[in-house]
C-alpha positions in Angstrom: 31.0 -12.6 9.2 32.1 -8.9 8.6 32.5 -8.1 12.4 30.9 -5.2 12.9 28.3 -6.5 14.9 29.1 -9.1 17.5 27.0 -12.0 17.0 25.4 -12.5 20.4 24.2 -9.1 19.8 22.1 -10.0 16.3 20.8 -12.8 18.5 19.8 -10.9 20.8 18.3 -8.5 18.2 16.5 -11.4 16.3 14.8 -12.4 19.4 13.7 -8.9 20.1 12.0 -9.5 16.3 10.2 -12.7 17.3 8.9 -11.1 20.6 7.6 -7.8 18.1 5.9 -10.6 15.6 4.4 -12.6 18.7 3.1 -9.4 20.4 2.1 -7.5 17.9 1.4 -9.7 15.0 -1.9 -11.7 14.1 -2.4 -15.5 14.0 -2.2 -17.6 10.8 -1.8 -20.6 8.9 2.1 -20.4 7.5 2.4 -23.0 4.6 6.4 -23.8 3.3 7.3 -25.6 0.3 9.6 -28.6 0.7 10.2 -30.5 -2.5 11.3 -27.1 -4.3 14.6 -28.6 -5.1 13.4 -32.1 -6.3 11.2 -30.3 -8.7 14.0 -27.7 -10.0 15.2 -30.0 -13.0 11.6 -29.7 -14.1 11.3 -26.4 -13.5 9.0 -25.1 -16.7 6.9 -28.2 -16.7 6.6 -27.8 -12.9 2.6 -27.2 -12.0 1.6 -25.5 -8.4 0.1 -28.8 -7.6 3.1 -31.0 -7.7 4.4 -28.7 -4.7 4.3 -30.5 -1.5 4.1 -28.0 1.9 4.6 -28.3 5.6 2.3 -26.7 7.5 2.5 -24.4 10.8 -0.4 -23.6 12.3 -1.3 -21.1 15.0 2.3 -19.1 13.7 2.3 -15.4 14.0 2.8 -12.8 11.1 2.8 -9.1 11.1 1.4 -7.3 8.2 1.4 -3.9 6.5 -1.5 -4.4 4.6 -0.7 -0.8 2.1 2.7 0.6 2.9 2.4 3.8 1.5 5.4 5.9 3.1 7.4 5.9 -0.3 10.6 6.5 1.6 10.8 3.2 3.9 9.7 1.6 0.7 12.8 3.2 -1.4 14.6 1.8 1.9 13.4 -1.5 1.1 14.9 -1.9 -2.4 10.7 -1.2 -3.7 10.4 0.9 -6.2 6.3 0.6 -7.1 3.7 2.7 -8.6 -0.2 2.4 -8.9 0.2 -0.2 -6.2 0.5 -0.2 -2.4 2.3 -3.5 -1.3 1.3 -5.9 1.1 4.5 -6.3 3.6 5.0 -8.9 5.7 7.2 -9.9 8.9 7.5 -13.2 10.1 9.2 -14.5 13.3 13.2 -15.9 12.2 12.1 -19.7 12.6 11.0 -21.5 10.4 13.0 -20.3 7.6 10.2 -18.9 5.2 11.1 -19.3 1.5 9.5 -18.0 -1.6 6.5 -19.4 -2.8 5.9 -20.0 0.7 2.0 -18.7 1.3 -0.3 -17.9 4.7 -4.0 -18.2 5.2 -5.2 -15.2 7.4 -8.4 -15.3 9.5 -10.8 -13.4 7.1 -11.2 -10.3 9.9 -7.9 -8.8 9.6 -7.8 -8.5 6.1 -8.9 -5.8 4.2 -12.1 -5.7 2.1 -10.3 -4.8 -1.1 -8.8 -8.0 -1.4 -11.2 -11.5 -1.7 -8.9 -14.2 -0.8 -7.5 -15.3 2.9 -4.2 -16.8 1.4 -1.1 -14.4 0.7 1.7 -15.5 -1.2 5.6 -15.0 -0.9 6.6 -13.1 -3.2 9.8 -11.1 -2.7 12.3 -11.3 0.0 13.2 -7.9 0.7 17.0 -8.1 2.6 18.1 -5.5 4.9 21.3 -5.5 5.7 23.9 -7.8 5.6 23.4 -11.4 5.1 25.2 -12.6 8.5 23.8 -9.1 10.4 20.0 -9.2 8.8 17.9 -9.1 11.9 14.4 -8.3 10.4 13.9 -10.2 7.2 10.7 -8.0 5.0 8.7 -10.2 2.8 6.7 -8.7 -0.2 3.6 -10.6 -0.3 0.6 -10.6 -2.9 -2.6 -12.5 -2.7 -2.4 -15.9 -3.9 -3.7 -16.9 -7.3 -4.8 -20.4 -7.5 -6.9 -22.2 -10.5 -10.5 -22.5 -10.3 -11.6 -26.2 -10.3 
């Protein structure tokens, strides 16, 4: 740990995250992946299906549907053009990986886009990795195979 910060205090600071997420953020479907390493060996071969999820329901999420303040995005470590990201906050447990994905009640999502289920995309760290108290997550809607 680099010290700066005590550690009680990130704590505290992380739970002031998850009260922001529960109070301000809408309900949804959070879906993890949790055979990722199993099927790393494999990895080109590897087909979305073979992925195995756990599922938490009724979990919150905050989203920032078009971000378009090109400053906080610079701040971010996103440097995009022609597209307006969707950002995402989630509360600090569980621990959400990439490839993770949520389904959103279809009345909080904008009409532009014509899916309910965002994907993980991009983990956007600020901070340091033993200070991070609010962890960003690009998002981008999911693309799945038509049967």
């Amino acid at each position: 740990m680099s010290g700066i910060i005590p550690h009680p205090t990130i704590d505290v600071l992380r739970k002031f995250n998850d009260l922001a997420v529960q109070i301000y953020g809408v309900e949804c479907t959070l879906f993890i992946p949790r055979n990722l390493t199993s099927l790393e060996h494999n990895d080109a071969y590897t087909s979305p299906s073979s992925i195995l999820y756990t599922e938490y329901v009724h979990q919150k999420v905050r989203v920032n549907w078009a971000e378009k303040n090109i400053h906080r995005l610079r701040k971010l470590g996103m440097f995009v053009e022609g597209e307006t990201p969707i950002i995402g906050y989630f509360k600090n447990f569980p621990e959400v990986l990439l490839q993770s994905y949520i389904q959103v009640p279809i009345e909080y999502i904008p009409d532009k886009f014509d899916t309910d289920c965002f994907e993980v995309v991009d983990v956007l760290m600020k901070g340091t990795f033993d200070a991070e108290v609010i962890r960003p997550y690009k998002l981008a809607p999911l693309r799945r195979k038509n049967k």
